[in-house]
C-alpha positions as CSV (number, residue, x, y, z in Angstrom):
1,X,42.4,30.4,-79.6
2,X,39.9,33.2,-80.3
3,X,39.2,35.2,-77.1
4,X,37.7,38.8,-76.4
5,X,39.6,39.0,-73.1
6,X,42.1,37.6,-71.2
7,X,42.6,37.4,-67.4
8,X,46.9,37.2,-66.0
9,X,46.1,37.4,-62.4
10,X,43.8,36.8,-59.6
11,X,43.4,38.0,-56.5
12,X,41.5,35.6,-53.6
13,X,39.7,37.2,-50.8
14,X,38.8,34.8,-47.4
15,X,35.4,34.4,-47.4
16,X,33.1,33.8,-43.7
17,X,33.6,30.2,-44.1
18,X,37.5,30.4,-44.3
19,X,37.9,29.4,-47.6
20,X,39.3,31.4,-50.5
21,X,37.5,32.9,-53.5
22,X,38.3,35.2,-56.3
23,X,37.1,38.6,-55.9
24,X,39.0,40.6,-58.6
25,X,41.2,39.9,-61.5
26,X,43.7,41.2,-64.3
27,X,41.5,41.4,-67.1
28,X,43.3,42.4,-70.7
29,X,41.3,43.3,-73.9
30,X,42.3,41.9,-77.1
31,X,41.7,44.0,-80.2
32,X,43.0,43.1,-83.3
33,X,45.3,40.4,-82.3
34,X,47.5,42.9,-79.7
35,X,46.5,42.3,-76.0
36,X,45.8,45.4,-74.2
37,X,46.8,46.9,-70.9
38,X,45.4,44.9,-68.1
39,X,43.5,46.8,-65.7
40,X,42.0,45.3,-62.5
41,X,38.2,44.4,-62.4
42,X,35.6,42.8,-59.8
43,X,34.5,39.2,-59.9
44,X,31.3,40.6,-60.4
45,X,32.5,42.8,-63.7
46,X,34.0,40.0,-65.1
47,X,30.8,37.6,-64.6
48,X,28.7,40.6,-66.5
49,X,31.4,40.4,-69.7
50,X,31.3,37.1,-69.8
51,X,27.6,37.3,-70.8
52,X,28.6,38.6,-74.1
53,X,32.1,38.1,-74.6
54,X,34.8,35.1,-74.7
55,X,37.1,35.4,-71.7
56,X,40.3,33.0,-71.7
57,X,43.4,32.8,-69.4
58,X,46.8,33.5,-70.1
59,X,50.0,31.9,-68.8
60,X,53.1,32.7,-68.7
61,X,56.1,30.7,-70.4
62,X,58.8,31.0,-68.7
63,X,60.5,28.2,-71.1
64,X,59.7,30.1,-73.7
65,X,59.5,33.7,-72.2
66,X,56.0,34.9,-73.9
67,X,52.4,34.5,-72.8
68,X,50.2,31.7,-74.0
69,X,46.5,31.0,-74.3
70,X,45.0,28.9,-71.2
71,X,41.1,27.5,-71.0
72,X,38.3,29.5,-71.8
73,X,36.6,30.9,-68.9
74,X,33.0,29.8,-67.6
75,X,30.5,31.0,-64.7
76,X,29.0,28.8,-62.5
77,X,26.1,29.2,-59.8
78,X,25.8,27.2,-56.7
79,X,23.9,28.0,-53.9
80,X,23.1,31.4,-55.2
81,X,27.0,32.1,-55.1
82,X,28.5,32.9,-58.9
83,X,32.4,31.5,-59.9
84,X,34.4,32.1,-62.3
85,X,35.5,28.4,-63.7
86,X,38.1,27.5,-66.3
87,X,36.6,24.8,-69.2
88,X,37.9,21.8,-68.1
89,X,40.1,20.7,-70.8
90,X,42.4,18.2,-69.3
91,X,44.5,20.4,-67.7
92,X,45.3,19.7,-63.8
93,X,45.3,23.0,-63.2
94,X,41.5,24.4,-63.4
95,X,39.6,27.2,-61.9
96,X,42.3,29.9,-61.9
97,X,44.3,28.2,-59.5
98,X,47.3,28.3,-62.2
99,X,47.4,31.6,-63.3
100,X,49.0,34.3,-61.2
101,X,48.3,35.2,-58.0
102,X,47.9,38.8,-57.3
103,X,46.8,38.5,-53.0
104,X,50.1,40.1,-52.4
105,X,48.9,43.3,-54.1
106,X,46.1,45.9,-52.4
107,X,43.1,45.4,-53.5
């Protein structure tokens, strides 16, 4: 997989309604086939990269013990709200949901 960036870790915020959304995420830049320092960026960052950039996830192996690609990251817009949505590829686990979650940590 050829991706600009790639996002480890999510962190969910309630919204009024009670359900959960991502507001920011571990976003790592990939230059030159080494994956850069993740550093911690707004939903709202991430949806302005994404305009020009490939954005992918990462998961972790723990078979294996190394990191391996995960879908390629997509907006979408309902209701005037913008999401950050995985490429469904046949994988059960879609929209972020599998990749680690990073609540536990101040925002």
């Amino acid at each position: 997989m050829t991706a600009n960036y790639a996002i480890t870790g999510v962190w969910f915020k309630e919204n009024k309604k009670g359900s959960e959304h991502i507001s920011h995420v571990m976003i790592h830049e990939i230059l030159n086939n080494s994956i850069l320092t993740g550093v911690k960026k707004t939903k709202d960052e991430v949806l302005t990269i994404l305009r020009t950039k490939t954005i992918s996830t990462l998961k972790w192996d723990y078979k294996e013990g190394n990191w391996k690609w995960g879908a390629r990251i997509t907006s979408e817009t309902r209701n005037l709200v913008h999401y950050l949505r995985t490429v469904p590829d046949g994988d059960v686990t879609n929209n972020l949901d599998n990749i680690i979650n990073m609540t536990v940590l101040p925002l």
